[in-house]
N, C-alpha and C positions, 0 to 999 in steps of 0.2 A: 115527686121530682127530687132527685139527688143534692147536694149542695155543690155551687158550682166550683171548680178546681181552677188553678190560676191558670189565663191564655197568657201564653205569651207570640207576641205577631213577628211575624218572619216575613219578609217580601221577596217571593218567589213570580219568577215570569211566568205571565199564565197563556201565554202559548205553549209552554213546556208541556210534553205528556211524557207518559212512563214507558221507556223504551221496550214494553211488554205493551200488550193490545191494551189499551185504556179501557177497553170490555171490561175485562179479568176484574178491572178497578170499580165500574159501576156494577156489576152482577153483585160483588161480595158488601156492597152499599143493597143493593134489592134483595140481598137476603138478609140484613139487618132492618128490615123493613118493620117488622112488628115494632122491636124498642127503640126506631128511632121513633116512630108515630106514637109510642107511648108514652116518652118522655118527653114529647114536644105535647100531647096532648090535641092535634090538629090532625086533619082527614089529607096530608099533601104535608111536605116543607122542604125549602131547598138548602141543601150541604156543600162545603166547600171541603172536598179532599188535597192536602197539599204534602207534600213527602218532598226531604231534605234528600239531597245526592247520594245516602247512603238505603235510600228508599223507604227509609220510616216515613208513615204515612199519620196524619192525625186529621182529623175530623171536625168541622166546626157548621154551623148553622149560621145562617145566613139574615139578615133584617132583624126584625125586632125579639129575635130572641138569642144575637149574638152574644156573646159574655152573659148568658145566664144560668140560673142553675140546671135547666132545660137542655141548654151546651154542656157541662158537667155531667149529668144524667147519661145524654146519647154517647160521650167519651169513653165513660165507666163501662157503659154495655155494651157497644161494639168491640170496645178490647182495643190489641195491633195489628195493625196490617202493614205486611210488605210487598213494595214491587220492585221489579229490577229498573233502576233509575239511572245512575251517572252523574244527573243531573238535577238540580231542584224543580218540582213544578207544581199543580194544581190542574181541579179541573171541579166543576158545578155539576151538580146535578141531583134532580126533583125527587123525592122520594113519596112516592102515592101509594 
C-alpha cells in the first residue's frame, strides 16, 4: 500500500451527476477494479467519485479506510479522470 497523499474535502451536492451518462463514470471505476481491490486489500469496497465544475474527477474511499494510505494508493493508480460537468458533483459506488 502506497503512502497516503494529502485529501483535501470539497462539499459538492450529491444530487449532482455528470452531464454525460454517470455510466461512462462507473464503467471506468469497474475497470479500475483490479487496483482499487488491490490497494484496499478487500473482496468489495465503496468509492466516492466527485469532479469540480471543470470535470476533474478525484476518487476517494469510503468508511474506514477514508484518509488512508489505502485512499493514496487507489488515487496514484487510477490516475485522471474527466467528465463533461458544468457543475460540481459526486456519486457512490461499490467496486466488487
Amino acid at each position: 500500500v502506497a503512502p497516503s497523499t494529502a485529501v483535501t474535502a470539497t462539499t459538492t451536492p450529491a444530487a449532482s451527476t455528470p452531464t454525460d451518462d454517470p455510466t461512462r463514470l462507473r464503467t471506468w471505476l469497474d475497470a479500475q477494479r483490479d487496483a482499487i481491490l488491490t490497494c484496499t486489500e478487500r473482496a468489495n469496497v465503496a468509492v466516492t467519485a466527485r469532479w469540480d465544475a471543470t470535470g476533474t474527477v478525484t476518487v476517494a474511499l469510503v468508511g474506514d479506510l477514508a484518509r488512508t494510505p489505502a485512499e493514496g494508493c487507489v488515487r496514484t493508480a487510477v490516475g485522471a479522470q474527466q467528465v463533461a460537468a458544468g457543475a460540481a458533483g459526486e456519486l457512490r459506488h461499490l467496486v466488487r
